[in-house]
C-alpha positions as CSV (number, residue, x, y, z in Angstrom):
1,X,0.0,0.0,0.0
2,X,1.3,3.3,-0.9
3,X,1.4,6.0,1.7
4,X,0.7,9.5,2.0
5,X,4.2,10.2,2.9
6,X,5.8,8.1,-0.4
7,X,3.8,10.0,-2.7
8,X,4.7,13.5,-0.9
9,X,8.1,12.7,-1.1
10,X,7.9,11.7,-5.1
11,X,6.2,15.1,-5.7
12,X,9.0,17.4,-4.1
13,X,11.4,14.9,-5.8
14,X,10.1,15.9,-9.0
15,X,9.8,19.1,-8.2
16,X,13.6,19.6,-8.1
17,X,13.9,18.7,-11.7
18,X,15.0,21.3,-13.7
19,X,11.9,21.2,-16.5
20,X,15.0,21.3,-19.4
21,X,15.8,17.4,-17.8
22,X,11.7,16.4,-18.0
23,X,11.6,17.8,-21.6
24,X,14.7,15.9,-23.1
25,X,13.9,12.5,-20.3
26,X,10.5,12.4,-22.4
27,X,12.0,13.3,-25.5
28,X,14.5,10.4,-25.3
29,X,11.3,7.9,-24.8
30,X,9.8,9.1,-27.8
31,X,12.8,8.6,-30.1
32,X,13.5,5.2,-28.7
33,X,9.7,4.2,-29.0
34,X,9.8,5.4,-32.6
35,X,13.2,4.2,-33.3
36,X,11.6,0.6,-32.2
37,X,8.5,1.4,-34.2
38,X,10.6,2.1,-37.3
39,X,12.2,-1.1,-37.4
40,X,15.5,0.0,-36.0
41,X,15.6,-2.1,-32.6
42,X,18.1,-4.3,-32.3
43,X,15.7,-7.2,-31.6
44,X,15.0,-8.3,-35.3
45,X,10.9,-6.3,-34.5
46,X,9.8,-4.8,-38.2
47,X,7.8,-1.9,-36.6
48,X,4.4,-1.3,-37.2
49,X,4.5,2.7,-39.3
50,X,1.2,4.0,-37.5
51,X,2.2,3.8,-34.2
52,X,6.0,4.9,-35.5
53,X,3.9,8.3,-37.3
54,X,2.4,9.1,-34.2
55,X,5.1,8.9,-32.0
56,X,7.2,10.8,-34.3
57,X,5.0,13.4,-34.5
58,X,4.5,13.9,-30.9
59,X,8.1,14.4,-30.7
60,X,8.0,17.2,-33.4
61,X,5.5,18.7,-31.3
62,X,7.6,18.6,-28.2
63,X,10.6,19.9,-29.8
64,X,8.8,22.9,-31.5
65,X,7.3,23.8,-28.3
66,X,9.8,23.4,-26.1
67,X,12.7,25.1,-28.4
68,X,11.9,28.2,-27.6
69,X,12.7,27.4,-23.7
70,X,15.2,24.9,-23.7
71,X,17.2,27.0,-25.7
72,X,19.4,26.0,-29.0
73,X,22.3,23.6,-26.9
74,X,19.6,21.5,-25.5
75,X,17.1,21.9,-28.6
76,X,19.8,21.0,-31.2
77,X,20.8,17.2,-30.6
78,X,16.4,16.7,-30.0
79,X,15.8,18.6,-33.8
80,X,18.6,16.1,-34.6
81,X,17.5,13.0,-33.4
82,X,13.3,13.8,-35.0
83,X,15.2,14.2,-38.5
84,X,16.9,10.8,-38.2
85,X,13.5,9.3,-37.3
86,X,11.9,11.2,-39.7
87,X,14.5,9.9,-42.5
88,X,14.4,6.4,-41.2
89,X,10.6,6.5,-41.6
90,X,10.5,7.7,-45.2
């Protein structure tokens, strides 16, 4: 059973992280879920494109949003790593 006092302490945990760090954690899932989706895993899976689209996309989203606050270091290896996925998946 969870307790009141776990989940108070997972809150201020994440509270702590610096929103630049959420941004590129969730970015990273993206691009490895799409990667997978693609075809590219190293497990021999051939990807199904649909659900390789939409992650992509939502990862285009993110990065186009999020630019703008994350500023170009952190924003340039994320634009990178869409327009590999973006290639693979053409």
């Amino acid at each position: 059973m969870v307790e009141f006092r776990d989940v108070e302490d997972k809150v201020r945990d994440i509270a702590e992280v610096p929103a630049v760090e959420v941004i590129n954690t969730v970015a990273v899932h993206l691009m490895s879920a799409a990667a997978v989706q693609c075809g590219l895993g190293e497990d021999g899976y051939k990807g199904d494109l649909d659900e390789a689209r939409k992650l992509i996309n939502a990862l285009a989203g993110l990065v186009t949003a999020s630019a703008p606050e994350i500023g170009d270091h952190h924003a340039r290896p994320l634009r990178d790593g869409l327009r590999s996925l973006q290639l693979a998946f053409r």
